[in-house]
DSSP file (Angstrom, degrees, kcal/mol; ACC not computed):
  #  RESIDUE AA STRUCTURE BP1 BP2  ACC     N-H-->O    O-->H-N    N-H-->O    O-->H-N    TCO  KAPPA ALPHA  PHI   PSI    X-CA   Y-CA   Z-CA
    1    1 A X              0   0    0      0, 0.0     2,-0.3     0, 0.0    19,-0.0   0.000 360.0 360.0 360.0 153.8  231.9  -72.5   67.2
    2    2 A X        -     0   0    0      2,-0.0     2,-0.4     0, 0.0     0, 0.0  -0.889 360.0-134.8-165.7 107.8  230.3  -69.1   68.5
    3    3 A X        -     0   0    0     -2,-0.3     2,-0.6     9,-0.1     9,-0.0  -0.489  17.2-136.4 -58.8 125.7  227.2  -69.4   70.6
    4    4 A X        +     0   0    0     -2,-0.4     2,-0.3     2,-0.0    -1,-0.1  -0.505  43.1 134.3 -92.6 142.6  224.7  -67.1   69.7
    5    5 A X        -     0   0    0     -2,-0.6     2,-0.4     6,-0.0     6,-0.0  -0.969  55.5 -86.6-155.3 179.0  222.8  -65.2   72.6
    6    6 A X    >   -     0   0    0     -2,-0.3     3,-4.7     1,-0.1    -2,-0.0  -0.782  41.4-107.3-101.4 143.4  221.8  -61.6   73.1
    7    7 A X  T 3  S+     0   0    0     -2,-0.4    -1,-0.1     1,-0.3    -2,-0.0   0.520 120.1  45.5 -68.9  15.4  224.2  -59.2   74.8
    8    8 A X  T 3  S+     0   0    0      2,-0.1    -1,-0.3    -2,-0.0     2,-0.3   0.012  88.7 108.9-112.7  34.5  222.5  -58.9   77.9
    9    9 A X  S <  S-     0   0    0     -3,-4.7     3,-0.1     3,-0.0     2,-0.1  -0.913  80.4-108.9-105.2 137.2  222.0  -63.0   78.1
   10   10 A X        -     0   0    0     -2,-0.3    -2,-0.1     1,-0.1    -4,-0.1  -0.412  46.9 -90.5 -70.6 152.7  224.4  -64.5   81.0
   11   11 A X        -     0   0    0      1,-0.1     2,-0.2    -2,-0.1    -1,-0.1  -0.165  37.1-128.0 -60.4 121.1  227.3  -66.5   79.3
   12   12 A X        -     0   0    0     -3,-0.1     2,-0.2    -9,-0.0    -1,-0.1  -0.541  24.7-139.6 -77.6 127.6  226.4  -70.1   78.8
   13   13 A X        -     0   0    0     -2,-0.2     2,-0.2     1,-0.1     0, 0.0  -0.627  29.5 -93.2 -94.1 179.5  229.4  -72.5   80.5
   14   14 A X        -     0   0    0     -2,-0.2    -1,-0.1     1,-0.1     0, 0.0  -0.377  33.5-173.5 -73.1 135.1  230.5  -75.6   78.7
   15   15 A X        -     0   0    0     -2,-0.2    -1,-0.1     3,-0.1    -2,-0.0   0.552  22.6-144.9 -45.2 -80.2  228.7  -79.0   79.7
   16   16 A X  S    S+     0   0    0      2,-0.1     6,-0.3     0, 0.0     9,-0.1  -0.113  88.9  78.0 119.1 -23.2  230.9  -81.7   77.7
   17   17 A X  S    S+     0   0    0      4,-0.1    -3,-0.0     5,-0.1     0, 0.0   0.993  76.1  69.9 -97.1 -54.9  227.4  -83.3   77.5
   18   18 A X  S  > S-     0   0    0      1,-0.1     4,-2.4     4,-0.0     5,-0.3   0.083  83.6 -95.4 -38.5 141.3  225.4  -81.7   75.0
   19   19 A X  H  > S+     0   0    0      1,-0.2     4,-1.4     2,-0.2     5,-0.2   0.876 123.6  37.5 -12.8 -65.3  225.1  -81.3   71.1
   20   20 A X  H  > S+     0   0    0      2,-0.2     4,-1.4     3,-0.1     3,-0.2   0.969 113.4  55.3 -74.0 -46.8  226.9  -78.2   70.8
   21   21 A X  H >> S+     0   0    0      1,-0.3     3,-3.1     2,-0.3     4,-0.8   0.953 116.0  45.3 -35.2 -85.7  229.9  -79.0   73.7
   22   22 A X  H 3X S+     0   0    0     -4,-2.4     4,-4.2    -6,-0.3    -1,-0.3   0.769 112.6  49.4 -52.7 -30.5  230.6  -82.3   71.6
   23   23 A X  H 3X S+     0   0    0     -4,-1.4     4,-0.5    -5,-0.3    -1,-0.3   0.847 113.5  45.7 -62.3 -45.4  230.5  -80.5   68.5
   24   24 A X  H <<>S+     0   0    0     -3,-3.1     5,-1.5    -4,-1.4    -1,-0.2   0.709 111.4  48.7 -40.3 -55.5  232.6  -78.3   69.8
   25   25 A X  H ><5S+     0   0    0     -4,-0.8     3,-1.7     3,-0.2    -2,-0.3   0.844 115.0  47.6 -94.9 -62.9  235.0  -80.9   71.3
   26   26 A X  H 3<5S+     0   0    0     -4,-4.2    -2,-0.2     1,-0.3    -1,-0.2   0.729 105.8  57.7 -84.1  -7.0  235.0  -82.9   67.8
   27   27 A X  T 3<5S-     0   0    0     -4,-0.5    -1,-0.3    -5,-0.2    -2,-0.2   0.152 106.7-131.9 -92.5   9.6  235.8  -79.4   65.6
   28   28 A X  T < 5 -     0   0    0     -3,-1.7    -3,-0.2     1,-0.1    -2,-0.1   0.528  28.2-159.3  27.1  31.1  238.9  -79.1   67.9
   29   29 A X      < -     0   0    0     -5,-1.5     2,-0.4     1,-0.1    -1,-0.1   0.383   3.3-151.8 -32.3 160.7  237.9  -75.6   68.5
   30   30 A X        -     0   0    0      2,-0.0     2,-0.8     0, 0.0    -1,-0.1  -0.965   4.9-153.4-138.3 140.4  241.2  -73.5   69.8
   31   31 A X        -     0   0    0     -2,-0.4     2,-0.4     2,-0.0    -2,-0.0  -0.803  12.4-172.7-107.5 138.1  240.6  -70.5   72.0
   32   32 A X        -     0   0    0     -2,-0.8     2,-0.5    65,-0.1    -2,-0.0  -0.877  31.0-112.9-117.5 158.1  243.1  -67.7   72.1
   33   33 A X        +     0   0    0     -2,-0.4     3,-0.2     1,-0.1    64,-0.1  -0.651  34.8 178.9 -85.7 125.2  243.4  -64.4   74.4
   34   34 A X    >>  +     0   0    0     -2,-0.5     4,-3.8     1,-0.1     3,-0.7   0.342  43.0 119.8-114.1  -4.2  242.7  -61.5   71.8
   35   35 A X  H 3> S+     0   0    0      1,-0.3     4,-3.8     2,-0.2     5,-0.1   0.816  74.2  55.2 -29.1 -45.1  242.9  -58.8   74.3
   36   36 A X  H 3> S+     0   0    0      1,-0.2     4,-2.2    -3,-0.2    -1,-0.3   0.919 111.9  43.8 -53.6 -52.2  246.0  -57.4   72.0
   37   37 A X  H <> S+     0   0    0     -3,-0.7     4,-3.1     2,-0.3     5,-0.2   0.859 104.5  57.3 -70.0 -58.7  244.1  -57.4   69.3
   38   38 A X  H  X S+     0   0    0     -4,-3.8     4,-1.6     2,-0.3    -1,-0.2   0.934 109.3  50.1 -51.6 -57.8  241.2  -56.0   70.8
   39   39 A X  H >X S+     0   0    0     -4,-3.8     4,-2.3    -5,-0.3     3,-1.1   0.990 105.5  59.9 -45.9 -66.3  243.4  -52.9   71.9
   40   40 A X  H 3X S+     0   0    0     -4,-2.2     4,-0.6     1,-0.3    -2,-0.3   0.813 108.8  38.9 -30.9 -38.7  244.7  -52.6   68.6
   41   41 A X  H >< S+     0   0    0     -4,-3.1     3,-0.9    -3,-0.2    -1,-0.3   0.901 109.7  55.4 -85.7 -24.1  241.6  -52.0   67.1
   42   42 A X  H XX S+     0   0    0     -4,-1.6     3,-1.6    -3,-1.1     4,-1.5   0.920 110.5  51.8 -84.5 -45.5  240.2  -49.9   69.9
   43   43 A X  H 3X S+     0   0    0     -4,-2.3     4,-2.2     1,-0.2    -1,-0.2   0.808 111.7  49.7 -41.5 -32.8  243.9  -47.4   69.1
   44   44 A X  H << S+     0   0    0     -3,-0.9    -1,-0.2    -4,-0.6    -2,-0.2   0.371 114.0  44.1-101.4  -3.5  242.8  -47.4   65.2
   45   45 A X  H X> S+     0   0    0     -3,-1.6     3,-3.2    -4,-0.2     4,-0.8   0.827 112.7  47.2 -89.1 -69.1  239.3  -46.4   66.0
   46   46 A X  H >X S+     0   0    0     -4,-1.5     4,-2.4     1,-0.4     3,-0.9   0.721 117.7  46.0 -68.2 -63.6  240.2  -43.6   68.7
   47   47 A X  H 3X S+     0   0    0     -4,-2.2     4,-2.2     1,-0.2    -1,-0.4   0.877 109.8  55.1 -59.6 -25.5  243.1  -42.1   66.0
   48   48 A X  H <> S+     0   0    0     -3,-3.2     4,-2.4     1,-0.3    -2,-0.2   0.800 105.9  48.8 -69.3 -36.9  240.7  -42.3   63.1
   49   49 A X  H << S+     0   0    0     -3,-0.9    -1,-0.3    -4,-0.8    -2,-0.2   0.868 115.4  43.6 -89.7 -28.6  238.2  -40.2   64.9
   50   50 A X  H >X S+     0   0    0     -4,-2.4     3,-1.7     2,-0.2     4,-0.9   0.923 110.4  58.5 -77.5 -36.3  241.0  -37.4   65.9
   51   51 A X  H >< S+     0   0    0     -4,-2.2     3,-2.4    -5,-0.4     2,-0.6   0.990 110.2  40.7 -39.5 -75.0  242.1  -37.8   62.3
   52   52 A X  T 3< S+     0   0    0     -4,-2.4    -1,-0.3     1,-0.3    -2,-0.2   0.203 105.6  63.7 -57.5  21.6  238.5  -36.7   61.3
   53   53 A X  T <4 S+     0   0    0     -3,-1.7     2,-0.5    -2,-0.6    -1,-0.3   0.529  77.7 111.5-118.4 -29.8  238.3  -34.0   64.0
   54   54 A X    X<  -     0   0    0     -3,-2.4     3,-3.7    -4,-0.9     5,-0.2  -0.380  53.4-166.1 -60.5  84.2  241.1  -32.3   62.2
   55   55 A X  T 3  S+     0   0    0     -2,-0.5    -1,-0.1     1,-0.3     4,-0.1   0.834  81.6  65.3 -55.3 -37.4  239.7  -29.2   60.6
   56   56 A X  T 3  S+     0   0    0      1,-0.1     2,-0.9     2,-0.1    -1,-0.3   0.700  92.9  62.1 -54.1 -16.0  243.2  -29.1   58.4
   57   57 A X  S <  S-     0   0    0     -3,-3.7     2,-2.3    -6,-0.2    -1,-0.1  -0.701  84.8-125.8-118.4 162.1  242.8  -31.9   56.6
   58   58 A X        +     0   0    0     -2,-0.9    -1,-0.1     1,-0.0    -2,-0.1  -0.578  53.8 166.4 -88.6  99.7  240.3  -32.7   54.2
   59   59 A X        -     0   0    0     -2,-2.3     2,-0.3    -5,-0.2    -7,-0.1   0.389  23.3-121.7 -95.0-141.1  239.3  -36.1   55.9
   60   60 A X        -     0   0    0     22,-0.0    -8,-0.1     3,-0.0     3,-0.1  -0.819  32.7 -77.7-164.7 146.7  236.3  -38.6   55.6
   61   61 A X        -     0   0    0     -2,-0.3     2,-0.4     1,-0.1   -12,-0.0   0.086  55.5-116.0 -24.1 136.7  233.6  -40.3   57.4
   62   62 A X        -     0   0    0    -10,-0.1     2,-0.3     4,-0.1    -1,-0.1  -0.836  40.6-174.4 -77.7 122.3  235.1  -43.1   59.4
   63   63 A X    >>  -     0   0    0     -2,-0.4     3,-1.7    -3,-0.1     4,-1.4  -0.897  40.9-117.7-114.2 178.6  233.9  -46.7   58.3
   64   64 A X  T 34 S+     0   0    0     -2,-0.3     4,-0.4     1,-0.3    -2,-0.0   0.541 115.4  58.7 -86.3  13.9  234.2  -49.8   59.4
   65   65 A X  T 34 S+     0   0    0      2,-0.2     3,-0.3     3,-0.1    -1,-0.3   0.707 103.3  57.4 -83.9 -20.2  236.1  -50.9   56.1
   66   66 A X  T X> S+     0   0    0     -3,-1.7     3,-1.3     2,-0.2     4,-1.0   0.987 113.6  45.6 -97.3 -67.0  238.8  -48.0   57.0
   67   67 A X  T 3< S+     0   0    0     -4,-1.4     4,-0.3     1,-0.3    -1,-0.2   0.238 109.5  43.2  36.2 -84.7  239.1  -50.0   60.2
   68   68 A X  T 3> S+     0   0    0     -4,-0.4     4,-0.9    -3,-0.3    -1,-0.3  -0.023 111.6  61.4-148.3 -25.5  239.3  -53.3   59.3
   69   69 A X  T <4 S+     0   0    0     -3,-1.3     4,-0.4    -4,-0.2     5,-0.3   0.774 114.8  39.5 -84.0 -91.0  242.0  -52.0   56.3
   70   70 A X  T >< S+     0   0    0     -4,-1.0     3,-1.6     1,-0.2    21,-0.3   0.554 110.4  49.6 -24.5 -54.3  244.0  -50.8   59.1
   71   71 A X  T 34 S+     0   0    0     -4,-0.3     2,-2.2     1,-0.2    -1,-0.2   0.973 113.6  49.5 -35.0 -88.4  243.7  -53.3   61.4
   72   72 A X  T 3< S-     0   0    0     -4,-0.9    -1,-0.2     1,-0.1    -2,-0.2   0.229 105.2-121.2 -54.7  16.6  244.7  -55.9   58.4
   73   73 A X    <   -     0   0    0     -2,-2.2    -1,-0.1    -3,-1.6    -3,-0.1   0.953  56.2-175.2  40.9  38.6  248.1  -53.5   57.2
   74   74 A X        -     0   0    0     -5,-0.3    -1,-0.1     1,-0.1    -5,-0.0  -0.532  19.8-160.7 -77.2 146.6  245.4  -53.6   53.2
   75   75 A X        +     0   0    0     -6,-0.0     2,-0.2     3,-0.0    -1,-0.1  -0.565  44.3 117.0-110.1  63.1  247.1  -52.0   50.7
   76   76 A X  S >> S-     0   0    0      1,-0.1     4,-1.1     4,-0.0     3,-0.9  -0.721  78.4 -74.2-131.9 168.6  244.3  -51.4   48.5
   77   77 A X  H 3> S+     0   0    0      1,-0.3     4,-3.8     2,-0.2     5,-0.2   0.702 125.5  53.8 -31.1 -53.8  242.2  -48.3   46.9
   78   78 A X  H 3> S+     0   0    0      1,-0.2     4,-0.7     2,-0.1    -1,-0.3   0.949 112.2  44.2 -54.7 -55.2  240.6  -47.4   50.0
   79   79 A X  H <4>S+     0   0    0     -3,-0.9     6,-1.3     3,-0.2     5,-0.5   0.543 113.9  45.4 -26.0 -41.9  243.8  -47.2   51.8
   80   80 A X  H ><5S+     0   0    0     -4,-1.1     3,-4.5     3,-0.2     5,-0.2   0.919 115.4  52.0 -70.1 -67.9  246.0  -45.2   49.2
   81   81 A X  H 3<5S+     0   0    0     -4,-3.8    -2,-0.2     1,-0.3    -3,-0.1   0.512 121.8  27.6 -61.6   0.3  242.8  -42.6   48.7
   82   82 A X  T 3<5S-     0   0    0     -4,-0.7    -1,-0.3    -5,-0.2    -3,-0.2   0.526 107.8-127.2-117.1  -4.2  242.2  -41.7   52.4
   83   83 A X  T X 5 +     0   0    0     -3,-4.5     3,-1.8    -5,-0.2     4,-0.3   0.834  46.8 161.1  26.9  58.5  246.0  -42.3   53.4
   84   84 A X  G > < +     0   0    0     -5,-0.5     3,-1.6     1,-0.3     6,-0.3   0.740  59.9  78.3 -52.3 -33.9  245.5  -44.4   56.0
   85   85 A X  G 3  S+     0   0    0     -6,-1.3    -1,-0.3     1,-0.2    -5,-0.1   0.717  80.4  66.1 -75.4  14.3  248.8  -45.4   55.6
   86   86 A X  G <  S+     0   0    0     -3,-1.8    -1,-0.2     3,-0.0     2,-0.2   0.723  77.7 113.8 -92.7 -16.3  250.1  -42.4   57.4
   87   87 A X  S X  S-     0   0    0     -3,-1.6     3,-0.5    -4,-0.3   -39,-0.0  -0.395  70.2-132.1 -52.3 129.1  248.6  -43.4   60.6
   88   88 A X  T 3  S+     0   0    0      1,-0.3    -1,-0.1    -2,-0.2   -44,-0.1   0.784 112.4  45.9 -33.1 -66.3  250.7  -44.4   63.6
   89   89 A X  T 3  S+     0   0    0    -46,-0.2     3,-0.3     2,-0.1    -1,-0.3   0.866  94.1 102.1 -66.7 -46.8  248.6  -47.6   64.5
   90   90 A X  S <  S+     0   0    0     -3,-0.5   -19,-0.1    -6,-0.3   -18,-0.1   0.248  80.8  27.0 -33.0 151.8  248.9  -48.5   60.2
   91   91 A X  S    S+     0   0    0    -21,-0.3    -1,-0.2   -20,-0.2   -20,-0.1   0.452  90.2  97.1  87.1  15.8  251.8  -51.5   59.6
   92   92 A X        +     0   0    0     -3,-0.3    -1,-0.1   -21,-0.2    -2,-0.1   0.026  34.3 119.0-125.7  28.2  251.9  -53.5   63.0
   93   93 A X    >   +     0   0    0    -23,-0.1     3,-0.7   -22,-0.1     2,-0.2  -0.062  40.8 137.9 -89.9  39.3  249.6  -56.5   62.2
   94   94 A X  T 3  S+     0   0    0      1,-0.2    -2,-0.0    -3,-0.0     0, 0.0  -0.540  73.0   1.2 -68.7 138.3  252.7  -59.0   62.8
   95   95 A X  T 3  S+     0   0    0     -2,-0.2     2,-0.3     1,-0.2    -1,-0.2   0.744  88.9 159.6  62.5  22.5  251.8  -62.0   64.8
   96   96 A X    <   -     0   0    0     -3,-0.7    -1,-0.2     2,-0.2    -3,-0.0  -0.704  40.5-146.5 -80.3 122.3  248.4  -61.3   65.1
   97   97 A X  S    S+     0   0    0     -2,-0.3     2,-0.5   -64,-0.1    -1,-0.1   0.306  96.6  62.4 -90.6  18.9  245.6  -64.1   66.0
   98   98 A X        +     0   0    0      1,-0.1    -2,-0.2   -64,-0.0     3,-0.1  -0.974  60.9 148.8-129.2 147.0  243.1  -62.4   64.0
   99   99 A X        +     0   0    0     -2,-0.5     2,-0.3     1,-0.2    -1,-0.1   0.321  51.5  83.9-157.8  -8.2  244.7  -62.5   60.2
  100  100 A X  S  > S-     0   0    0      1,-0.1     4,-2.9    -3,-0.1    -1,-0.2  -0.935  71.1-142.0-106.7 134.8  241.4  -62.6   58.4
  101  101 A X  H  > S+     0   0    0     -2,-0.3     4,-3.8     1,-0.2    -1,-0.1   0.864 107.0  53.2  -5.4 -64.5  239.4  -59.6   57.5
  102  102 A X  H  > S+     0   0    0      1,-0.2     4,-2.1     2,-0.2    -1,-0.2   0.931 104.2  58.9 -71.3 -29.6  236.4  -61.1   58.1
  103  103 A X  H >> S+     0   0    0      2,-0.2     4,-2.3     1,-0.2     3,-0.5   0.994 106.2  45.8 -42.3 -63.9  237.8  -62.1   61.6
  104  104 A X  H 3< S+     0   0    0     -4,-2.9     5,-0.2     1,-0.2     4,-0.2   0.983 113.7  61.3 -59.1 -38.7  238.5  -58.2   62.8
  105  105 A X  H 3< S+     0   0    0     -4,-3.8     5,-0.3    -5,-0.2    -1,-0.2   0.905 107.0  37.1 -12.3 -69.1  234.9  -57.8   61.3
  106  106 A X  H XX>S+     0   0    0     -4,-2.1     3,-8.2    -3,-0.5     4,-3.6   0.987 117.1  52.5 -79.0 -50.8  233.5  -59.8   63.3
  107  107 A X  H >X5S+     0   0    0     -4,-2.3     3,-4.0     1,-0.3     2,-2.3   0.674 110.6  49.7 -21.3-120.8  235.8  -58.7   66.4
  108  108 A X  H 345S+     0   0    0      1,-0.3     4,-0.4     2,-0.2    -1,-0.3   0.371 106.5  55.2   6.2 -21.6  235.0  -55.0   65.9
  109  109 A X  H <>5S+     0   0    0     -3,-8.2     4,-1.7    -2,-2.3    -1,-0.3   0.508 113.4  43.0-103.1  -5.7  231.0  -55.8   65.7
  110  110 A X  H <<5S+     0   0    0     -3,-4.0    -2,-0.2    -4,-3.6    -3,-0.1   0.748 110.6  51.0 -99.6  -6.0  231.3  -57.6   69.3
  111  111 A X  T  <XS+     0   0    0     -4,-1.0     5,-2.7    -5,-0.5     6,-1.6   0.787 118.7  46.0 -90.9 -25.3  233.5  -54.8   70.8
  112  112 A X  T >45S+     0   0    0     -4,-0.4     3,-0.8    -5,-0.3     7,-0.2   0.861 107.9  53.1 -64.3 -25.1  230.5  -52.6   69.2
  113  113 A X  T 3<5S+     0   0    0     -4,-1.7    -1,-0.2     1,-0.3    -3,-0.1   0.713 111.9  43.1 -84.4 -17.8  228.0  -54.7   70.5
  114  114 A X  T 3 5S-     0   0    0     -5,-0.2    -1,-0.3     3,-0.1    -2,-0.1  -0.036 117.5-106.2-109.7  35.0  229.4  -54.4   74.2
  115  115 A X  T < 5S+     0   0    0     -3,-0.8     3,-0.2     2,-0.2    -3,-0.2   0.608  82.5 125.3  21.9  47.0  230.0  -50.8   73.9
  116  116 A X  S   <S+     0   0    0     -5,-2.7     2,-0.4     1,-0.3    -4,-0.2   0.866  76.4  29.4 -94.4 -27.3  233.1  -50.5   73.7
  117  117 A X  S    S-     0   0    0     -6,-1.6     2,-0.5    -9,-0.1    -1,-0.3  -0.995  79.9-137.6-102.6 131.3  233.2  -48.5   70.6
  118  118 A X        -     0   0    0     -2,-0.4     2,-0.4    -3,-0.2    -6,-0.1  -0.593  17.8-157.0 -65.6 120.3  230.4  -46.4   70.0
  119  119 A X        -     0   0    0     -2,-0.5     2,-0.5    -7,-0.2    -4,-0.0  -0.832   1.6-154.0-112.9 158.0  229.1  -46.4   66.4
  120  120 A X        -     0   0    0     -2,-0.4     2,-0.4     2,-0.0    -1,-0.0  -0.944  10.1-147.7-140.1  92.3  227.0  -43.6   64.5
  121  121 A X        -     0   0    0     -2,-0.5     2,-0.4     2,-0.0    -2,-0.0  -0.676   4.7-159.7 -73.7 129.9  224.7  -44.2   61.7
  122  122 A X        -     0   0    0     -2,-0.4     2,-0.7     2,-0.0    -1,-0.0  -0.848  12.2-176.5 -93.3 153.6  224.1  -41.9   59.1
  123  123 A X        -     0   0    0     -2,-0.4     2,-0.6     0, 0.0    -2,-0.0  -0.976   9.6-154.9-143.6 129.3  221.1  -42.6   57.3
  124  124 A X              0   0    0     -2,-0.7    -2,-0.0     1,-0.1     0, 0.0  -0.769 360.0 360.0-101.6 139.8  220.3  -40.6   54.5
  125  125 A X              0   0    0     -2,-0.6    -1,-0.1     0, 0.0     0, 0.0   0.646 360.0 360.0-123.3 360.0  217.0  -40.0   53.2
């Protein structure tokens, strides 16, 4: 369950009483401390962008799929052709409470959303 608000609305506590609380309550939700995690991704951002800074190599725009492949130790197209795996952070997703993709997704748009990473649109026209 994930309450939705905007990020400058203060954090709604738990009742017990309510719809959502009980909903909550009957979905056995479990919360874990992600903090590791969180650093971990914040390590994979912070080398990715000195990676790209690197006049020697012929690098590539940082997205958040090159990320979120790191984060998740993918072995997959994206990964061979930018050779992600030669990065430090790559290969250290052991024991990790985020295990899904879609998880560090979502992780990664709420450490964006609180500014802890800054992100940069290109828009092409």
């Amino acid at each position: 369950y994930q309450s939705y608000v905007w990020s400058n609305d203060p954090d709604i506590l738990e009742c017990g009483e309510c719809d959502n609380c009980k909903r909550r309550e009957a979905d056995g939700a479990v919360w874990y401390d992600i903090k590791v995690e969180a650093l971990r991704l914040i390590k994979i951002v912070q080398e990715l962008v000195l990676r790209g800074r690197n006049p020697n190599l012929q690098f590539f725009r940082i997205t958040i799929h090159d990320i979120v492949d790191v984060f998740c130790d993918a072995k997959n197209a994206n990964v061979r052709d930018k050779d992600l795996i030669s990065l430090k952070v790559y290969g250290y997703n052991k024991n990790n409470k985020i295990n899904t993709h879609e998880s560090c997704y979502y992780l990664l748009d709420i450490l964006i959303s609180k500014n802890v990473i800054k992100q940069e649109i290109e828009l092409k026209s």
